[in-house]
Each structure stands twice: as C-alpha cells, then as structure tokens.
C-alpha positions in Angstrom: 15.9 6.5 -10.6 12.9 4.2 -9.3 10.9 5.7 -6.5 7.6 4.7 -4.8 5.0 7.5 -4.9 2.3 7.6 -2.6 -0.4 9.6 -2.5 -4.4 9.8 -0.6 -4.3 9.4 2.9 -5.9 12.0 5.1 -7.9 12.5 8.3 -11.7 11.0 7.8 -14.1 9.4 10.5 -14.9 6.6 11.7 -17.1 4.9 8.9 -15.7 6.6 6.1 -13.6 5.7 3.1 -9.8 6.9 1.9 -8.2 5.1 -1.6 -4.4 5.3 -1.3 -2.7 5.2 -4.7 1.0 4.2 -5.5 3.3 4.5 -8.3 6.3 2.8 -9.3 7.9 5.6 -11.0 11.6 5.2 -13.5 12.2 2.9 -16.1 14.1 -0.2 -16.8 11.9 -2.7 -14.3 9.2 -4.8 -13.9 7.1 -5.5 -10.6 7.2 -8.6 -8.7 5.3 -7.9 -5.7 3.5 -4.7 -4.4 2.1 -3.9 -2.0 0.8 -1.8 1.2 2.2 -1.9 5.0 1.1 0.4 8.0 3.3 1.1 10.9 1.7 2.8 14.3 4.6 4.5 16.6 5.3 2.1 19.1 4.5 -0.9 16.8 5.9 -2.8 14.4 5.0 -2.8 10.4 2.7 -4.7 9.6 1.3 -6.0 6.0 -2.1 -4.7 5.0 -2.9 -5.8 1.7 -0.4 -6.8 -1.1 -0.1 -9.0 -4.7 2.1 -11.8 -5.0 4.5 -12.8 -7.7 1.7 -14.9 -9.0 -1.0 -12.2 -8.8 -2.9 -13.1 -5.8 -4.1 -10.7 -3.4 -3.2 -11.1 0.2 -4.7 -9.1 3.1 -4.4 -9.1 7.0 -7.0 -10.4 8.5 -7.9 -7.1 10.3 -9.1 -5.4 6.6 -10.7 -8.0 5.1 -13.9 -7.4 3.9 -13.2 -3.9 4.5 -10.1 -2.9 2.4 -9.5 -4.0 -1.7 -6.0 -3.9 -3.3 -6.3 -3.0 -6.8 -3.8 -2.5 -9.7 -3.1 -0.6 -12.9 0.0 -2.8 -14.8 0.0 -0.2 -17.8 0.8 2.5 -14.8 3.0 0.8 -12.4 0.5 1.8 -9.9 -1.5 -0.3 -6.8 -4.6 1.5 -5.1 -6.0 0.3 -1.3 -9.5 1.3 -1.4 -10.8 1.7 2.5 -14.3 1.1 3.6 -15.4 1.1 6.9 -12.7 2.3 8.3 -12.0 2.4 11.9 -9.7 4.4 14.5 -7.7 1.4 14.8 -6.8 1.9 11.5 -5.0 4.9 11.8 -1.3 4.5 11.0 1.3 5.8 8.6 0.5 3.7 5.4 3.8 2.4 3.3 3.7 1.4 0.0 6.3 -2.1 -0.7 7.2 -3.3 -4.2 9.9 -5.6 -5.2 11.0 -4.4 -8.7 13.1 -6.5 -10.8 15.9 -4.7 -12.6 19.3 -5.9 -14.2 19.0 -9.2 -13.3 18.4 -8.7 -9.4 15.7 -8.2 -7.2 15.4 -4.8 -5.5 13.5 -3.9 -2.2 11.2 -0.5 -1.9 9.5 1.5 0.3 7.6 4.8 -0.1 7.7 7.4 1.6 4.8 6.7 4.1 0.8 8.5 4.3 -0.4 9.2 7.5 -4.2 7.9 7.5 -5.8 9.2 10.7 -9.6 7.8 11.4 -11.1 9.7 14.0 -13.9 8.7 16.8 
C-alpha cells in the first residue's frame, strides 16, 4: 500500500527554523510530482513549495527566499527546510505527490503537520 509519511513540524518562534520531511512509502511506483501544501482553518490549501514532472522547484511567492524544497530520489522522500519563519506561517503542512503506478496516475496526500510559529 502507498502512503505519504510526514514527519517535523512543531511549535518554534518567530525567526526560527523547522525541516519537514516526507516519504513515499510501498513499492511498485515512481514519482511525478511532490510536493508540500498548507491549509489554515478557515482558508483554502494553498501550494508551498513542490517539483514538477520535469524537476523544477516551484514555490509561492510568500516563502521564497525563506523556504527550500529538497529531495532524496534513492528514498522517495521531499524535505521543506524553513528559515525565517513567521506567524503567518502557521498552518497544518500537507505533503502532495502524484505517483505513477500500473499505467495510471494516482493523487496523494499525507496526513497533515501542524507547524505553529509563535509571536
């Protein structure tokens, strides 16, 4: 069975740093896209940081310069390092990948980390 694993978020202040990690976990797929989402109560997700099908790293314009979407191929896995982070940042964090298995494209979330940046 293919899950997204999440893992790293926390409460930190304002100025600090967090590094989120997820992992693609099962067998029998390859990646197309992953990425990372936040969603505040209230609001609608929105798309942080993620890689294309050709590689390239997107990020919303709110994180840039701030944030840095990494990978690991050989582990399935995608980090978001967070610098500077600010209270506006605070949000549950979802991790997105679009896996490619049997011939189809397949849509996945994680189960969500709550990232809380205090004042």
């Amino acid at each position: 069975q293919v899950q997204l694993v999440e893992s790293g978020g926390g409460l930190v202040q304002a100025g600090g740093s967090l590094r989120l990690s997820c992992v693609a976990s099962g067998s029998g797929f390859s990646i197309d896209t992953m990425g990372w989402y936040r969603q505040d109560p209230g609001k609608q997700r929105e798309l942080v940081a993620r890689f294309t099908s050709g590689g390239t790293a997107n990020y919303a314009d709110s994180v840039k310069g701030r944030f840095t979407i990494s990978r690991d191929d050989a582990k399935n896995t995608v980090y978001l390092q967070m610098n500077s982070l600010k209270p506006e940042d605070t949000a549950v964090y979802y991790c997105n990948a679009k896996l490619y298995r049997s011939g189809l494209f397949y849509n996945y979330w994680g189960q969500g980390t709550q990232v809380t940046v205090s004042s």
